[in-house]
C-alpha positions in Angstrom: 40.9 -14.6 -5.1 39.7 -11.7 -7.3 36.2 -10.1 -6.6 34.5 -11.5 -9.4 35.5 -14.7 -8.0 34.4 -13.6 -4.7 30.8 -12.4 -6.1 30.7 -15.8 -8.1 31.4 -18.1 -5.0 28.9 -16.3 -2.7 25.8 -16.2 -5.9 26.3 -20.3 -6.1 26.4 -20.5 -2.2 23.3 -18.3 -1.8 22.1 -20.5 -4.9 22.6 -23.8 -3.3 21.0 -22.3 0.5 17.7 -21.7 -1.6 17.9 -25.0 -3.6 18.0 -26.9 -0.3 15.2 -26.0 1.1 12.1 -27.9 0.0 10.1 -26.3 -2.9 5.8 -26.2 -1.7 3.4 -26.3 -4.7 0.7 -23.5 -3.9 -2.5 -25.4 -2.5 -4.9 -23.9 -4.7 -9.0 -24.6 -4.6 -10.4 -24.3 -7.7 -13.5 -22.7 -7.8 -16.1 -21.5 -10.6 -18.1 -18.7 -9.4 -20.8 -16.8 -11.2 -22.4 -13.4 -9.7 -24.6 -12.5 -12.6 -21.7 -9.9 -13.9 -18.2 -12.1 -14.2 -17.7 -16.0 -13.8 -14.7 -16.8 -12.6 -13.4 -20.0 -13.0 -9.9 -21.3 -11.2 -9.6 -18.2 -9.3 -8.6 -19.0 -5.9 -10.2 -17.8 -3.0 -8.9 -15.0 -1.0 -8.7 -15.8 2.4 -10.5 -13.4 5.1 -7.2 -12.9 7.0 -5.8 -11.4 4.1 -8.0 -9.3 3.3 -7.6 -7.9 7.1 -4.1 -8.2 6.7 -3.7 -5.8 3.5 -6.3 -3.3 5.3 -3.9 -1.7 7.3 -2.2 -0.8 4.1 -5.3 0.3 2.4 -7.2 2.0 5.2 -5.1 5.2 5.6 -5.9 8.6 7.0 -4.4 11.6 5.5 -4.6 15.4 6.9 -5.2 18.6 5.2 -3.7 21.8 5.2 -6.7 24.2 6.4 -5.3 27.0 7.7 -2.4 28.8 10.4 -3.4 30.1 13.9 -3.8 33.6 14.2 -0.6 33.7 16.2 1.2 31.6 13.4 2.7 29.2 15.7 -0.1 26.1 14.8 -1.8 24.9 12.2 -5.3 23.9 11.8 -6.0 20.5 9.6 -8.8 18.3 8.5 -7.9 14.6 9.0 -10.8 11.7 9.1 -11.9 10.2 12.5 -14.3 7.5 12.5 -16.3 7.9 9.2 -15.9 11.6 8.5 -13.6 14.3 8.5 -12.9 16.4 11.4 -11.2 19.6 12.0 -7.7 19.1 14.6 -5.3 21.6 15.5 -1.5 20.7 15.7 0.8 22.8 17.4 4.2 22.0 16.9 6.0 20.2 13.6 5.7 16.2 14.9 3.1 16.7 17.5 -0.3 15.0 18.1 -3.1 16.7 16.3 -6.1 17.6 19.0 -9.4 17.1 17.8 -11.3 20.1 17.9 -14.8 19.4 16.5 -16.8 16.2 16.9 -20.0 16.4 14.2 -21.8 13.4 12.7 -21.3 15.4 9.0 -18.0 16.0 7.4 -15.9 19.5 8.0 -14.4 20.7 4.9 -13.0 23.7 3.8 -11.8 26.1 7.0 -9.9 29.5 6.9 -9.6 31.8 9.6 -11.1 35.2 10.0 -8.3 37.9 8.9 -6.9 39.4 11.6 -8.9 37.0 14.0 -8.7 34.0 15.9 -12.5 32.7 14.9 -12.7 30.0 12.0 -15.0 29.9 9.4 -15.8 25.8 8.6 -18.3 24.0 5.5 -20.3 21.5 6.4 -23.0 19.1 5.0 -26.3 18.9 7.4 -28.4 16.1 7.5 -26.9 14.6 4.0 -28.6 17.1 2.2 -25.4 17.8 0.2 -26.6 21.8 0.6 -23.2 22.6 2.5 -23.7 25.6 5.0 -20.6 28.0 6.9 -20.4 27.8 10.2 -18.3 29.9 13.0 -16.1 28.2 15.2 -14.3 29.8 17.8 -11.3 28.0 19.3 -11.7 29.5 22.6 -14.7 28.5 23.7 -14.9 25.5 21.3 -18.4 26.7 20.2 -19.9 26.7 16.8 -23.4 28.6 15.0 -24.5 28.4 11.5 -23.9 31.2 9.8 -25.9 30.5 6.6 -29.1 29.4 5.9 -29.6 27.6 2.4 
């Protein structure tokens, strides 16, 4: 038997495995729906365990690049926990991040002091959206404002 023959025979077998097994008509509802900005009519209703479902694929958490260690053997990185964006210092390539600062406001934009182990952080107070620099330094895990704006 050649291997055309071959791919042939196995195509009509896989065929015939698929054919066998009994074809379900989707159970749709149809449903007319008007919100004051779209009707839709004969869209079906998404179900609320999909919706859960497909939020594990939607509710990602990325990390950013802030910032090396003074001794350049870790790096510092912004990732979100909970609702807002912390700062989290990993220290190997792989490893868990550690969590380094636990505010109610979002961290953003950290460097390190040249030459120093202190960081320099941006932060939002109150929901102001008048962003202020604050110290942080990772020894003692204590912070101070630094501007006042």
């Amino acid at each position: 038997m050649r291997a055309c023959d071959f791919r042939l025979v196995a195509f009509f077998l896989g065929l015939s495995l698929v054919a066998s097994e009994p074809i379900r008509a989707q159970e749709f509802s149809t449903r007319t729906v008007n919100n004051g900005n779209v009707v839709l009519d004969g869209v079906p209703e998404i179900s609320p365990d999909l919706a859960a479902l497909l939020n594990r694929y939607q509710n990602v958490r990325t990390a950013s690049f802030q910032d090396w260690t003074a001794d350049g053997r870790a790096i510092y990185i912004t990732t979100r926990f909970g609702e807002v964006s912390q700062l989290h210092r990993v220290d190997r390539p792989g490893g868990a991040r550690r969590q380094l600062t636990f505010f109610g406001e979002p961290v953003d934009t950290v460097s390190r002091r040249p030459d120093g182990a202190d960081l320099v952080f941006r932060m939002d107070e109150g929901g102001s959206e008048f962003f202020q620099l604050f110290a942080y330094e990772p020894e003692t895990s204590q912070h101070r404002r630094l501007t006042d704006g």
